[in-house]
N, C-alpha and C positions, 0 to 999 in steps of 0.2 A: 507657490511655484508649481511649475506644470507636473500633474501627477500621470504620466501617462501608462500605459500597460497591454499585452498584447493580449488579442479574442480570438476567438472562433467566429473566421467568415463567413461568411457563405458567396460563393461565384460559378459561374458557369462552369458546368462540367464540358471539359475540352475532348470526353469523347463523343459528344454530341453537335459541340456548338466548334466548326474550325476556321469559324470567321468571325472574327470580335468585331472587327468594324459593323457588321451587320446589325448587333447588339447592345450596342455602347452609344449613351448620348452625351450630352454637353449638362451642365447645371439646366436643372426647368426653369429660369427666369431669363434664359435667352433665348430661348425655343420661340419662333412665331410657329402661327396657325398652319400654315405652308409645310414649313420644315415637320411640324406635331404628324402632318399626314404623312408625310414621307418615311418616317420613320415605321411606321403602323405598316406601312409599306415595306420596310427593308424587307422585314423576319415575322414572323407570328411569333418572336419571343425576344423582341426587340425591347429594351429595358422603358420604352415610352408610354407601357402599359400600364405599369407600378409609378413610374414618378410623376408624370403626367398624363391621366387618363382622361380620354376624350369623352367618356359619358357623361351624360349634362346631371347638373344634382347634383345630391348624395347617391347617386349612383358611379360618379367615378372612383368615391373610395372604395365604394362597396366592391366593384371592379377590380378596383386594382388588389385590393385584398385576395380576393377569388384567384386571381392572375395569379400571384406570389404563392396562395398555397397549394393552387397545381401545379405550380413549376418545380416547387419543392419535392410535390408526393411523385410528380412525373421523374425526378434526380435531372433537371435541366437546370436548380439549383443547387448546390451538396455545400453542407456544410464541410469545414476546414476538421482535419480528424486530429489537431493540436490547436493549440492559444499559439498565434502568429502576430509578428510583425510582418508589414507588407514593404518591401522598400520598391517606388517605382522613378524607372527613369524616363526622361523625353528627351528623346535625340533627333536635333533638327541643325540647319545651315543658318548663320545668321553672321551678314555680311563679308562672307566669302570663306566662312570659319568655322569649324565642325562643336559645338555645341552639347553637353548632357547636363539638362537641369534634374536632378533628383532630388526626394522625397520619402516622408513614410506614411503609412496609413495604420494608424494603430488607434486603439480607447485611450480618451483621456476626460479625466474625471473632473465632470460639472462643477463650478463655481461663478461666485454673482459676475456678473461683468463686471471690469475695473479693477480687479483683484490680482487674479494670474493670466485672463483671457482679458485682453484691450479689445474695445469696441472702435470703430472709427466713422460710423455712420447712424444715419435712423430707420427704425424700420416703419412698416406701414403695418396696421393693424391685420385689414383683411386677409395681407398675406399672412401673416402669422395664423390665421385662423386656419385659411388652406393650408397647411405644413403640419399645424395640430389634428388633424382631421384623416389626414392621412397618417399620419403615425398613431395615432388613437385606434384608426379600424384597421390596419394594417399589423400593427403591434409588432412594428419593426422599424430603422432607422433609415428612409431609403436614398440617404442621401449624405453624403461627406460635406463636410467644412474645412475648407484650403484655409490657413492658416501660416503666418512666420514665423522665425525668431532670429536669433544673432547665434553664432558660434563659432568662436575663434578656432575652437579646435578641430573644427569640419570631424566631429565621429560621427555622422552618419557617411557623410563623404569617403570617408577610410572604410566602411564596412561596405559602402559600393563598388569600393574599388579591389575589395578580395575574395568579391563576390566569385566562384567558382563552377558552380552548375547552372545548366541552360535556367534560363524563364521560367518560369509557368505559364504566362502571360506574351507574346510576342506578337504585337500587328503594328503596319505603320495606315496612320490616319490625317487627309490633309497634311503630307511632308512631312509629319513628326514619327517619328520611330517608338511606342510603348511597350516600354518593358516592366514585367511586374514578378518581383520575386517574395515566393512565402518564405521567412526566416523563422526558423523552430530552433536554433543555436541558443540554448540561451544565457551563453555570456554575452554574446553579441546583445540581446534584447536588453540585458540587464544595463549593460555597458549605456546606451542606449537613453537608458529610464535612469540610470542618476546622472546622467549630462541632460536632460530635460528637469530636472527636479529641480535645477537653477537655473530656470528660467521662466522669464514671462513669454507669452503670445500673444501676437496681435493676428485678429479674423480679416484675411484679405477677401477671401468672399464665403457669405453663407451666414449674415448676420439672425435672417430671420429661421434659418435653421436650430441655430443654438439655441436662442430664447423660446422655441417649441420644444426644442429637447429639456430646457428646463422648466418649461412651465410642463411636460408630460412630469418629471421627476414627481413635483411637488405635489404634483393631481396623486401619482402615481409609487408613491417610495416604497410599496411593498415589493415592484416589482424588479426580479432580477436582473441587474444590469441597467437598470431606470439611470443611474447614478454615473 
């Protein structure tokens, strides 16, 4: 069953950064060539640096590593000063009907596929190589896996809905409204982690993500948080 648990993030510091769409992209496997420049374009600290860098080689990891630990030493990334869960919403119109799909962003702890994490597709090798390569010289995770489940009892849906202080997080992009709140409550978290502990997951997108995150593990088990 899914074991999941809250970390320490790391996100733009919002007294730097007061326009997220500037800095925010899509998964890198939808990104064209086009859109990769534009982004480069938005912001000089547009997230297109770290996930998808345009230097030819092994020079994009090396890049995008460079990128990440000066954003860091610069505080344009800060880490989270508690172990959070992240609950995010998107609120959009969809046909003629006011709409909030939510979500959470928290760790959850690697296992084979077929177990507690369902696969439903194939991946391709190369990329898994680019994914490994970046998280190798990066020696970080730069990228989430959108995942389901089933829950009759909607608890994450009840702890959005008593949700009570502003955002952290507030921009609207392409007609969708995101909102992203850090949760440090933690009965809420807990509450959370044993209504996930009975359940499987299925990977809607980010198959080759995971299988890098686990082949880093097994390369990698000494390392904290590998797992």
């Amino acid at each position: 069953m899914a074991n999941i648990s809250p970390f320490k993030g790391w996100r733009y510091n919002s007294e730097l950064i007061n326009d997220y769409t500037k800095v925010i992209v899509p998964p890198y496997d939808v990104i064209t060539a086009d859109e990769q420049n534009d982004y480069y374009n938005t912001s000089p600290y547009n997230y297109i640096r770290i996930n998808l860098n345009r230097s030819k080689g092994d020079g994009r990891y090396i890049d995008s590593a460079k990128f990440l630990e000066s954003w860091k030493n610069e505080s344009v990334l800060v880490e989270e000063s508690y172990e959070v869960i992240y609950i995010l919403s998107q609120s959009f119109q969809q046909d003629g009907r006011s709409v909030d799909r939510v979500g959470c962003i928290c760790a959850l702890e690697l296992t084979e596929l077929g177990d507690t994490v369902l696969p439903h597709e194939q991946t391709i090798e190369k990329h898994l190589d680019d994914r490994y390569r970046l998280m190798e010289t990066t020696k970080a995770n730069p990228g989430q896996i959108f995942m389901c489940y089933q829950d009759e009892n909607l608890v994450l849906e009840k702890m959005y809905a008593t949700l009570q202080n502003d955002p952290d997080i507030d921009c609207d992009l392409d007609k969708i409204r995101y909102r992203l709140w850090a949760v440090t409550d933690l009965e809420s978290i807990n509450q959370f982690k044993a209504c996930m502990s009975t359940k499987d997951v299925v990977i809607a997108d980010g198959h080759h993500r995971y299988k890098t995150a686990l082949r880093f593990y097994r390369n990698n088990p000494e390392i904290n948080g590998a797992d």
